[in-house]
Structure formats: structure tokens, C-alpha cells
N, C-alpha and C positions, 0 to 999 in steps of 0.2 A: 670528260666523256667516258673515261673506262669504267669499266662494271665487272663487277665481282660476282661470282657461282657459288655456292655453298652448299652441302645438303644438312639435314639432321637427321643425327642418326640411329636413334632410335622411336620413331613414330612410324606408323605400318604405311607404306606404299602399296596399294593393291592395284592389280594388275585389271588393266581398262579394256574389258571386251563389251561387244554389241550393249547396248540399254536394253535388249531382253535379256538378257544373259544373267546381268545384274541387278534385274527386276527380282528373278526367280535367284537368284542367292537370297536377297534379302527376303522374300516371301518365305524362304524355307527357313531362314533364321527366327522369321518370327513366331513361325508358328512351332519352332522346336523351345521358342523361349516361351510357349504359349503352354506348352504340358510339361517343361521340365521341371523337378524340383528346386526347393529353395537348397543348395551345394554350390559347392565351386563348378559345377561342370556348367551351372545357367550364368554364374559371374563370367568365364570364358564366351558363350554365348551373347550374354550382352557387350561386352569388348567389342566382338565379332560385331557385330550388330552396328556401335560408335565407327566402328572403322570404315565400315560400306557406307554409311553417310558422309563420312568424315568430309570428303572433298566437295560435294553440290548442296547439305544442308548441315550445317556444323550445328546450328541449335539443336536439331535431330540428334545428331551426335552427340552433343554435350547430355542431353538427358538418359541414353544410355550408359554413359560414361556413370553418371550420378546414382541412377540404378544398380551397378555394379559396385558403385565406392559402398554405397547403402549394405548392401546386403552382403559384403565382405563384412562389413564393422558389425554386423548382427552376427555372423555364423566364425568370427574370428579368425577370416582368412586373408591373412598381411600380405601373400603374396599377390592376391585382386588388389587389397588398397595399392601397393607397384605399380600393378598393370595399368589403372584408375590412374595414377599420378602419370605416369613415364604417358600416357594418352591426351589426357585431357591440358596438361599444359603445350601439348603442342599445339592449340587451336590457342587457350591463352597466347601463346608466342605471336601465330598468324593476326590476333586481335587487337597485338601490341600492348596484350596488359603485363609489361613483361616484370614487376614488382611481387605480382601474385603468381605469375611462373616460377620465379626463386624460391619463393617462402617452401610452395608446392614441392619440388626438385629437390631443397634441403630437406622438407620433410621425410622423403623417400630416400636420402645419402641416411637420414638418422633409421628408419623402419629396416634399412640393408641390414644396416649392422649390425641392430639388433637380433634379426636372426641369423647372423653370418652366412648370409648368401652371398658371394661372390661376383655371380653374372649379374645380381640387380643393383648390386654396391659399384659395380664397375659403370652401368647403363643409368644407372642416378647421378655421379659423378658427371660424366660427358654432359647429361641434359643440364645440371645445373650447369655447367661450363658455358655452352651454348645460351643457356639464360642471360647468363652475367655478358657475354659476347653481345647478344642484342641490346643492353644496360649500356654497350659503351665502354665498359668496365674491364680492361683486356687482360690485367695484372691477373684477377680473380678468374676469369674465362682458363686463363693458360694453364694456371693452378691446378684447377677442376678438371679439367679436361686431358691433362696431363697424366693425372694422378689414376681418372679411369682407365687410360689409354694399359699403363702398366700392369691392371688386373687384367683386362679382356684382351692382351697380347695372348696372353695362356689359353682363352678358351673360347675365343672366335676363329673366324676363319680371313683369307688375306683380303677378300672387298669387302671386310666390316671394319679390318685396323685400317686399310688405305683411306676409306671415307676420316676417319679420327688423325692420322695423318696431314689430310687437307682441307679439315677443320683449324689445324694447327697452324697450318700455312698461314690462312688468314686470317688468325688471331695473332699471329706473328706480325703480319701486315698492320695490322692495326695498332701495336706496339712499337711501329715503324723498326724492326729489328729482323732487315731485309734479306741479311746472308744467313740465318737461321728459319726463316718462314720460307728460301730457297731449298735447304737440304730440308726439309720438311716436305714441301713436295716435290721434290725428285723422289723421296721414299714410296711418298702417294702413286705418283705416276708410275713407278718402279712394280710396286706391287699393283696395281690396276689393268697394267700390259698383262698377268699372269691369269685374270680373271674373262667373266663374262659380263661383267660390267660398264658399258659402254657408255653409259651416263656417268657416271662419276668417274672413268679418265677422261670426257672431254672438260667437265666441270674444273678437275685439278689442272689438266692444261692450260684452261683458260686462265686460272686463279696464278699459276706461276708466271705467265705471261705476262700479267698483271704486275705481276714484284719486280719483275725487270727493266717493264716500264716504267715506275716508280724512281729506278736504279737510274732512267733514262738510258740504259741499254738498248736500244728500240730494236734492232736488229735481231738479237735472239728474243723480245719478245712478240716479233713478228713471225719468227721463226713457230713459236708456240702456238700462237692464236693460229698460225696454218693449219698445224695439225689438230687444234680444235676445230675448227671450221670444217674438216673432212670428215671428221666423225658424225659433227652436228648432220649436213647434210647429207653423211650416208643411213644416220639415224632417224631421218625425220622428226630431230627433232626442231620445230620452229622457234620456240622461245629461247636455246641455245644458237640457235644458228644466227636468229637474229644478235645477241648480247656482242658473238665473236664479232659479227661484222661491225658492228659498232665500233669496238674495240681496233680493228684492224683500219677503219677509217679516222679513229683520231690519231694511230701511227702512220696514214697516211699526210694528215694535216702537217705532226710535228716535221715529217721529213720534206715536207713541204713536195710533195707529189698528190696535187690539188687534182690534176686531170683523171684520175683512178678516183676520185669519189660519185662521179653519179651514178654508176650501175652498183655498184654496192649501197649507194644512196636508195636507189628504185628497187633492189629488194628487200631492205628493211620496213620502206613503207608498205611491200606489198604483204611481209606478214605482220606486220601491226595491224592493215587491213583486216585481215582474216581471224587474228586472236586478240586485236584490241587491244594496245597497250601504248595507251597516249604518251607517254615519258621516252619509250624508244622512238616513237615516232616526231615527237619535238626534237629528241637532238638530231637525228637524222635531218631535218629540215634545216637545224642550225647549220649543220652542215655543207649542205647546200647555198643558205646564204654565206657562207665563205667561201664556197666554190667561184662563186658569181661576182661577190666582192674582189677576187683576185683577179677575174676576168674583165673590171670596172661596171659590170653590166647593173647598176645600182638598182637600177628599178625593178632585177628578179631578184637581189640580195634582198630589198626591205620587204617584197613578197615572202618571200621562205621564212628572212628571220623574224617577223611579225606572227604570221603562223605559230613558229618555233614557239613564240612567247605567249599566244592565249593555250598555248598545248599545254606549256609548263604553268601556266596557273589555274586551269582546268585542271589537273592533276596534284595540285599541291603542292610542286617541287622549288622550294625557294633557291636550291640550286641551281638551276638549269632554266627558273627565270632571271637571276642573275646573269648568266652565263650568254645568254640570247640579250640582255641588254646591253654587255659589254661589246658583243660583236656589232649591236645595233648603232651605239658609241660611232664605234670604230667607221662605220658603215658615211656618217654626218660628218667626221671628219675628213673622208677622204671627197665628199662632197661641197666641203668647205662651210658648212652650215655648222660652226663651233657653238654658238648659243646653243643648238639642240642638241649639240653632241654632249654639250657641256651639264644638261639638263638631264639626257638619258645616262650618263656617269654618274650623278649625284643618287639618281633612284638606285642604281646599283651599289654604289658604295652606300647606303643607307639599308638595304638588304643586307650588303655582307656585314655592317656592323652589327645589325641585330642577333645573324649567325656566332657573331664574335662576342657579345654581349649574353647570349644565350650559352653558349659554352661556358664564359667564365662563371655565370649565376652556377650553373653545376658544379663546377672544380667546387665555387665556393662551400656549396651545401657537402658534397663529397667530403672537403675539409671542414670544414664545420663539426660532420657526422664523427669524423676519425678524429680529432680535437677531445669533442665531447666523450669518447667514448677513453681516450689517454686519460683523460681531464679524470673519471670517473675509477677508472684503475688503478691511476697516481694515489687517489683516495683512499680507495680499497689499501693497497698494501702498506700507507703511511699508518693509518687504523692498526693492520695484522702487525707490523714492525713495534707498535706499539706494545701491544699484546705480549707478542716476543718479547720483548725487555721484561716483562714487570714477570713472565715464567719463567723465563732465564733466572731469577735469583732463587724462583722457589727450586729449582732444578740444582744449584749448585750441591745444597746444604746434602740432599737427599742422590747425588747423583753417583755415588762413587758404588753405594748398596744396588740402586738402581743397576746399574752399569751390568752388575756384576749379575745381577738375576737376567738382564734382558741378553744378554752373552747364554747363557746357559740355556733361556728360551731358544734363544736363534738356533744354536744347536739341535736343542732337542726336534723343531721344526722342520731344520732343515735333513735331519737322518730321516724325519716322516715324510719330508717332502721327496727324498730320494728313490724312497721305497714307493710312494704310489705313481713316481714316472717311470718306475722298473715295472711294476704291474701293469701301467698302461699300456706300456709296451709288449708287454707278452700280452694283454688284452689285443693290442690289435694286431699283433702276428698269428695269433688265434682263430680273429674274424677276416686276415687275408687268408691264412689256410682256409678257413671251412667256405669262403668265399670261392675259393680255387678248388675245391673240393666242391661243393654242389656245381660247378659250373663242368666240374668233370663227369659228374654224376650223370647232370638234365643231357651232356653230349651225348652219353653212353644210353642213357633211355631212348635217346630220339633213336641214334643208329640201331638198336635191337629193336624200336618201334619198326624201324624203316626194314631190318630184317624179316623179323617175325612176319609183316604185314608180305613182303616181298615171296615168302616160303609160303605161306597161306594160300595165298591167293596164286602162283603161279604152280605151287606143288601140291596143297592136299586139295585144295580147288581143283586141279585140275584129274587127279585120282579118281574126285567125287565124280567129275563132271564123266569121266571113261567107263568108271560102273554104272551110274546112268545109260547113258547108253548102250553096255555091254547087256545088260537089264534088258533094254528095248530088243534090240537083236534078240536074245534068247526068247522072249513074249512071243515072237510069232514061231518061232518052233517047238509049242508046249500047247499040250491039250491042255488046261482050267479050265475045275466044275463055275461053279458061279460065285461060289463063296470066296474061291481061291484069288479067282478074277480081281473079287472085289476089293483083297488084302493085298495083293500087289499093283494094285493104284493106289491103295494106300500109301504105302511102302515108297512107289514113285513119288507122291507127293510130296512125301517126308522130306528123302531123299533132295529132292527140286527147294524145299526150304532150308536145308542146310546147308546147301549151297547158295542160298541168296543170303543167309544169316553169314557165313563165312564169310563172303565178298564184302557184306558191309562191318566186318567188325576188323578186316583189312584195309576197307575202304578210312574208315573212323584211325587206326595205330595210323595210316601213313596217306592223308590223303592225295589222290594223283591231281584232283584239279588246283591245290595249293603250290605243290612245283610248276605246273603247267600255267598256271591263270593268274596266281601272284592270292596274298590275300585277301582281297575284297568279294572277289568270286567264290575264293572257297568257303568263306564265313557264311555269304550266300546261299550257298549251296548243304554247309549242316545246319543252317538254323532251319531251311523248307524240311529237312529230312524230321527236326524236331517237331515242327508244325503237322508233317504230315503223320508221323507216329500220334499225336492228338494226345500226348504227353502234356504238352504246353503250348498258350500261344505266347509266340515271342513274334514282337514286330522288331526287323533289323532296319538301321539307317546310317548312311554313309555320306559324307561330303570329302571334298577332295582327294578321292582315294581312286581315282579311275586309270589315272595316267600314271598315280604314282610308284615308282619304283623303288623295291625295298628289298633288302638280301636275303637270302634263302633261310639263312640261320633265325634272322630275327622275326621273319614272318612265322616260322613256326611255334617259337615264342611265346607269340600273342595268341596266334590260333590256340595253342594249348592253354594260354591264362582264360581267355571265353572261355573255353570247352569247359574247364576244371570251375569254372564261374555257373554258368548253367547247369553241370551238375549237382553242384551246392542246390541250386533254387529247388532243381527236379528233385533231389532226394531229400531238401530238409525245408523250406522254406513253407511248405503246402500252397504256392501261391499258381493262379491261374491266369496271370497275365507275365510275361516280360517284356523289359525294351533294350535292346543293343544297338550300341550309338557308336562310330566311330569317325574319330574328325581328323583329317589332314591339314597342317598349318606349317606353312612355312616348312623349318624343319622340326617340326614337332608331330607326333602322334597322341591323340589322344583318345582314351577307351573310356566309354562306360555304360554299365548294366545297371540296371535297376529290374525290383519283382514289387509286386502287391503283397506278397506273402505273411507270413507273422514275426517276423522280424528277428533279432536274435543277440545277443548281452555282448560284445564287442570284447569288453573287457575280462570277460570269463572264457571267452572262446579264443582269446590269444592265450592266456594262462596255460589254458589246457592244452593248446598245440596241437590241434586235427591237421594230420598230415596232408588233409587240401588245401589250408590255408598255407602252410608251411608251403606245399611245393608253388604257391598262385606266389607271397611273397620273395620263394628263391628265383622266379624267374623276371618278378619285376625290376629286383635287384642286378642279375643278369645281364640286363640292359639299363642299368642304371636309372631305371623310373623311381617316379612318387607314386603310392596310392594312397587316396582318402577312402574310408568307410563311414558311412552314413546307414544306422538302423534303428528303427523307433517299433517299439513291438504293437504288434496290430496295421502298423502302417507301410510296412516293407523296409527293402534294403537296395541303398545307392551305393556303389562301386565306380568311383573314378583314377583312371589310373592317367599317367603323363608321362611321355617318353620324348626324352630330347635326342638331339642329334642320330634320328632315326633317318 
């Protein structure tokens, strides 16, 4: 009866609000995958797109996903084929095609490395682990998942290791290597108390709970499944709550405290009721028929466990139609009716063989595979050994000349090898200086922006704004002919524009609704001033940036990477449309602009180094992003930028 919790972890969980809610998510997904270019920013979008399906129409999903793998392999963007894999086998896993999740999962462990990216080489690792876990295959599970666990200690955060932690657990379990799948999660649970993860400590509770039961410790893992059970139901969640009591009721059987199962019995079926899940709800009934059978009450024992057993094979589960036959066994002999008892033993011993029969067929094929694959290697290196022999004697005759030039090589190599890891090294003491160096730079410009803008506006603004007035006052104590009249309304005019030009060219060095309103409002707020100056249209658009909170330093950042971006269009591009897109995901930010404009040589204009691309690159770098640049002449320019751990 006990059952196990697991999550994976890396396939997108998205957050379940109203069915309008996530009506208009996806409407606005589609229609931004409906005008965006063929780039990486529409591969992100279609993702986006696979995910919000992912949970009520997976085939939906799967052909976004497809769309995405597609049009990464066209525009050679490896880290969409990632995205594409680490995705879409997780619906293969749910589909149980778990042979073509491997292949998939190995493909993306090989696509990491070859660009040495780290976070996807660590997140390809786990998913293949998890693959091979579903396989059965625990040896390989542990390996994998192991091995990612060791990259992405460095660069997640504590409820992304806890969850790989109590993956561990139960690959552990499954390796029956009980006292190492325990400190595995007590780590989990360890780090999970530090978090705001409430699903995945009660998950690892219940999973350790599990190992002790195993241990037949019942005690402490009654203890466990407790404090799962208070999570589940202060979490609403029901499919947990229900697994614990489950669990909590076959520790109730072994301890042979039969009278505490039907109120936990009656709320397991009453949410199987409500979320449908035939298999909690046969054993739960099994349950019940042992309740009954202990009480001798036989005729509501073969009710329930009759139940139990069209539930288990309504659902598939050869185990737990076994398990309902055994009790049912038991049921006919305590009735004295041994022919039938004797008959419903043999159906269940003829299931469990099949299960035992079924296992070994795999060990077999398992060994078989590895057999053939020795069998095949043995070959391979009896052939090379061969080889070896018959050069070994051409090698003698020739070897001592040889010897002596490949020594003098080695040398010469290795003074060249020493001297380009002394340059590399002043290379990248270099690029940390000027790295530490522009980052002192972009500070120093913001605070003299924040100055300058601060002096302007609050001191020669305000000068301007007292001779105006002083102006006014003196007006009515002055005779003026007519002409005079007319040049000092002039003069006031002027006057009244240099001061609104001031305010805004204060407003632009240091804007106040960007500290006050965060930046989604402020980007708001200069693309309308763009619009209305009738310089450009630029349509702005935003998702997930409403609530989100972001540090003062780095929203200015960005705001300046747009600004210094629109300016490009407006001064060089000639183009009469823009789009500015900003996405919030998870913990990632992502930018991008695109123009209709005439586009412009990408590779000529890095050469040359226009000091707007130079300051747009030092501040992407700043915060540790990626930018792509997409420009085809005549047809515009795409700008996607990607900021993690923003």
C-alpha cells in the first residue's frame, strides 16, 4: 500500500489561476507568436506557448514544442534545441515512452557540452537520470542525476538542490540502499524547511517516511508521514493528502491498530470522489475489507474487497489486483470455504508469477544488451592488440631516433604551451579589469546622471521658473507700446519652453517614475513621450512584469539598454515602426526590440565599435546577459537580449 511522491525537475510547473486568466495568457501568446520574427525570441514564445498547454492538451503542446525544435535547427539556435528537449520529454516520460525520453535527454547531455554551458549540462544530466529512473534502471538514474546534482549545487538556488536531493532519496529506495536514500533526504527536508516550497517538503517527507517503512521502522515513519499529512492538508493539496493517508493507513494495518482505519478510510474516498483516482480508491476499500475481516463481519469484508478488485483492474494495476485477491484468500478461509480460498490463491499466485516472470524477461534482455555490448569490445580491443603487436616491431628498429626528436617536440611544445596559459592569463586579468572598470564607469554615469538631472531640475529649473515669474510681476508695472507687448510674450514663451525642455531632459538623465513605479511603468511612460513626440511609432508590450520586483540598480540598466536601443532606430535605422517586448519568466528577464528600418552589417559595425553599441554590450554584460542581433538590410533589426537571475 505505500506510495511514493516524486517531482521532476526540470519541466515548467505553471501557476493555476482562474480559466480566464489563462485563456488571455495564451491568447496573448498567440498572437505575439502571430507578428514575431523567425529569432530566438518566437523559439522562447513557442516554449511559452507548449507550457500553458502542457497540463489539459499535451498534443497541443507537443506541436509547439515541435515548432520550436524546428526553427532553432533552421536559425542554429542549440540553446532552443535544450529548451525543446528538457520540454518535450517530459510529456514523453507522462506518456510512458520512456526509451525515446533517454535517447532525447542523452542528446541534450551531448548538445550541453558541446557548447559548455553548464546550467543545461547540469538540467540534461538530472532529466536523463530521471529518464533512466522511470526505465527501472537505478544504477544509471543515480549516476546521472548524481553527476548533475554536482554542477547545479554551484548555480541554483536551495528548493532546486532539495528537489535533486529527493530525487535521490528515491533512487536510493529503489537501489534498496536504505541508509544512504535516508541522509539523502534528511538533506532534502533539511534544505526544503529553508524555503517557500511547501509541495516538495511534504513530497520528501512522505518519500523518507517511505524508507523507514521499508526499514520496518514504523514508528518514525509514522512520525514522517504526520508531518506530511499537515502540510498536505494545510496546503490543499488533495492528491498529497490523500497518498499520506494511505500511507498512514497501511502503518496503521502493520501495527495492527485496525479501529483507526475507517475515518481515514472515508477521507481518501471522499477525495478520489472529487479528483478521480481509481487506484487510491481500491486500496482504500481493501482496507476496509480488512477492517471488517478482523471484525469477522464477512459479508462487508467481500463487499469492499470485491470493490477493491474491479477498481484494480479497471485501472490496470496488477498489483493491487493481486493484493485484493490475497486478502480475498484470506477472507474464504477464515469462512471455512478452502476450495475457494484455494482457487482465489492460485489467480493470485499466477499474477504474481507473471510479475516475476516479467522482471526476469528484462534482467534478461538488460544482460543480454550488456553481454553483447562486452562481447563486442572484447573484439574491438583483441583486433587493436593485434595491430599493436605487428607496430611495436616497426617502432623498435626506429625508436631510439624517434624517442629523441619526440623529447625535443615535447619540449619545444610544452615552453609554447606555457607561454599561451601566461597570456591567457594576463588576457583574462585584463577583461576582469576593464570588466570592473566599465562597471565603475556605467556607476559613475548613473550617479552624475542622477546628479546633473537632480541640479537641473530642482536649481536652474527652479532660477528659470523665479524669473518667470519675476517677469510677470514686473509686466504689470510697465507701460508697453504694442510691439514691445508683443516681444515679451515672446520672450515669456520661450522662457515657459525652456523650462519644460529642461524638466524633460531631467526627466530622460534620471527618471522619477522609474525609482517610484519600478520598470514597467517607466518604459511606459518614455516609449508614450516617443510616440507623442511623433519621432516614431513604437508599440510597447509586457507580460509578467506587473508584480515583479526588481533592484534599483538593475532596472536602470535596462532602462538605459532600451533608451540607448531606440536611439540607434531614431537616429540610424530610418525606420517608421518599432516593437518593444519585455517578458518576465520565472527568474529570467527578457528584452526585445525590433524596427522596420534598413537594417545594418552587424559584422562591420562591431569592427568599428560605435560607442552605443559598446555602452548597450557593457551593460548587458553588467548583469551577466546574452544578446542576439538579427539584421537583414531592407528588412530591419531584431534585438534580443536574456537576463538571468534577475
Amino acid at each position: 500500500m505505500n506510495r511514493l511522491f516524486f517531482i521532476f525537475f526540470f519541466t515548467c510547473f505553471l501557476l493555476t489561476g482562474s480559466f480566464a486568466q489563462k485563456n488571455s495568457t495564451i491568447d496573448s501568446l498567440i498572437n505575439l507568436i502571430k507578428i514575431a520574427k523567425e529569432d530566438s525570441s518566437k523559439v522562447l514564445l513557442l516554449i511559452r506557448a507548449g507550457q500553458e498547454f502542457e497540463s489539459d492538451h499535451q498534443d497541443i503542446a507537443k506541436e509547439y514544442y515541435q515548432q520550436a525544435k524546428k526553427l532553432s535547427e533552421n536559425i542554429h539556435y542549440l540553446r532552443g534545441i535544450l529548451k525543446f528537449i528538457s520540454n518535450y520529454t517530459y510529456i514523453l516520460n507522462t506518456e510512458n515512452k520512456i526509451d525515446s525520453s533517454i535517447e532525447l535527454n542523452l542528446l541534450g547531455v551531448k548538445l550541453a557540452r558541446e557548447i559548455n554551458d553548464r546550467e543545461y549540462l547540469g538540467k540534461s544530466l538530472v532529466n536523463t537520470g530521471m529518464s533512466y529512473f522511470n526505465n527501472q534502471d537505478y544504477e544509471l538514474a543515480f549516476k546521472y542525476v548524481n553527476e548533475g546534482r554536482t554542477i547545479l549545487e554551484k548555480l541554483f538556488d536551495e528548493s532546486d538542490i532539495a528537489i535533486i536531493y529527493d530525487q535521490l532519496q528515491v533512487i536510493c529506495l529503489g537501489l534498496k540502499q536504505y541508509d544512504r536514500a535516508i541522509t539523502y533526504g534528511k538533506k532534502a527536508v533539511s534544505l526544503f524547511e529553508k524555503t517557500d516550497n511547501k509541495y516538495g517538503l511534504t513530497t520528501a517527507l512522505n518519500n523518507l517516511g517511505t524508507i523507514y517503512d521499508r526499514k520496518m521502522q514504523y514508528n518514525l515513519a509514522e512520525e514522517y508521514f504526520k508531518k506530511a499529512y499537515k502540510l498536505a492538508v494545510r496546503e490543499n493539496d488533495l492528491l498529497l493528502e490523500s497518498t499520506v493517508l494511505l500511507n498512514l493507513t497501511d502503518i496503521d494495518i502493520k501495527l495492527f491498530r485496525l479501529d483507526e482505519l475507517p475515518s481515514k478510510v472515508k477521507r481518501i474516498l471522499e477525495i478520489s470522489n472529487q479528483i478521480n483516482i481509481p487506484v487510491n480508491k481500491a486500496i482504500a476499500l481493501r482496507a476496509l475489507g480488512i477492517y471488517y475481516l478482523n471484525k469477522m463481519n464477512f459479508k462487508e469484508s467481500y463487499k469492499y474487497l470485491d470493490s477493491s478488485l474491479k477498481l484494480a483492474k479497471i485501472a490496470g494495476s496488477r498489483e493491487h489486483t493481486r493484493k485484493a485477491l490475497e486478502v480475498q484468500s484470506n477472507l474464504f478461509y477464515a469462512m471455512h470455504d478452502f476450495k475457494k480460498a484455494e482457487n482465489i490463491l492460485s489467480i493470485s499466485d499466477s499474477i504474481a508469477m507473471t510479475e516475476i516472470n516479467e522482471n526476469i524477461h528484462k534482467i534478461t534482455l538488460d544482460l543480454e544488451k550488456k553481454y553483447e555490448t562486452e562481447k563486442n569490445l572484447a573484439t574491438i580491443e583483441l583486433q587493436k592488440s593485434k595491430l599493436r603487436n605487428r607496430r611495436n616491431l616497426n617502432f623498435i628498429f626506429g625508436g631510439t631516433a624517434v624517442a629523441l626528436a619526440v623529447i625535443s617536440l615535447l619540449l619545444f611544445f610544452n615552453y609554447k604551451q606555457s607561454q599561451r596559459i601566461q597570456k591567457q592569463k594576463i588576457i583574462e586579468l585584463e577583461n576582469q579589469k576593464n570588466l570592473q572598470s566599465t562597471k565603475a564607469v556605467l556607476k559613475g554615469e548613473e550617479q552624475e546622471r542622477s546628479r546633473l538631472a537632480k541640479d537641473l531640475h530642482d536649481g536652474l529649473s527652479g532660477m528659470l521658473s523665479g524669473v518667470k515669474y519675476s517677469l510677470q510681476d514686473m509686466k504689470g508695472n510697465l507701460i508697453l507700446t504694442e510691439e514691445n507687448q508683443l516681444a515679451f510674450e515672446r520672450s515669456m514663451d520661450m522662457l515657459d519652453s525652456s523650462i519644460k525642455e529642461l524638466r524633460r531632459v531631467a526627466h530622460n538623465m534620471m527618471p522619477e517614475v522609474l525609482v517610484r513605479y519600478g520598470l514597467d511603468s517607466a518604459l511606459k511612460d518614455y516609449i508614450a513621450e516617443i510616440n507623442k513626440a511623433g519621432m516614431l511609432k513604437v508599440v510597447y508590450q509586457s507580460m509578467g512584469m506587473e508584480d515583479r520586483q526588481i533592484e534599483n540598480a538593475s532596472s536602470i540598466v535596462i532602462y538605459r539598454i532600451v533608451q540607448e536601443l531606440l536611439n540607434n532606430v531614431i537616429k540610424h535605422a530610418s525606420a517608421s515602426e518599432a516593437l518593444v517586448q519585455i517578458l518576465g519568466n520565472n527568474d529570467k528577464i527578457i528584452v526585445n526590440v525590433e524596427d522596420n528600418g534598413i537594417g545594418f552589417d552587424i559584422k562591420r559595425t562591431e569592427e568599428k565599435g560605435g560607442m552605443g553599441w559598446k555602452n548597450i554590450r557593457s551593460r548587458v554584460e553588467l548583469l551577466n546577459g546574452t544578446i542576439d542581433v538579427q539584421s537583414t538590410e531592407s528588412e530591419g533589426t531584431a534585438v534580443n537580449i536574456e537576463f538571468n537571475k534577475i
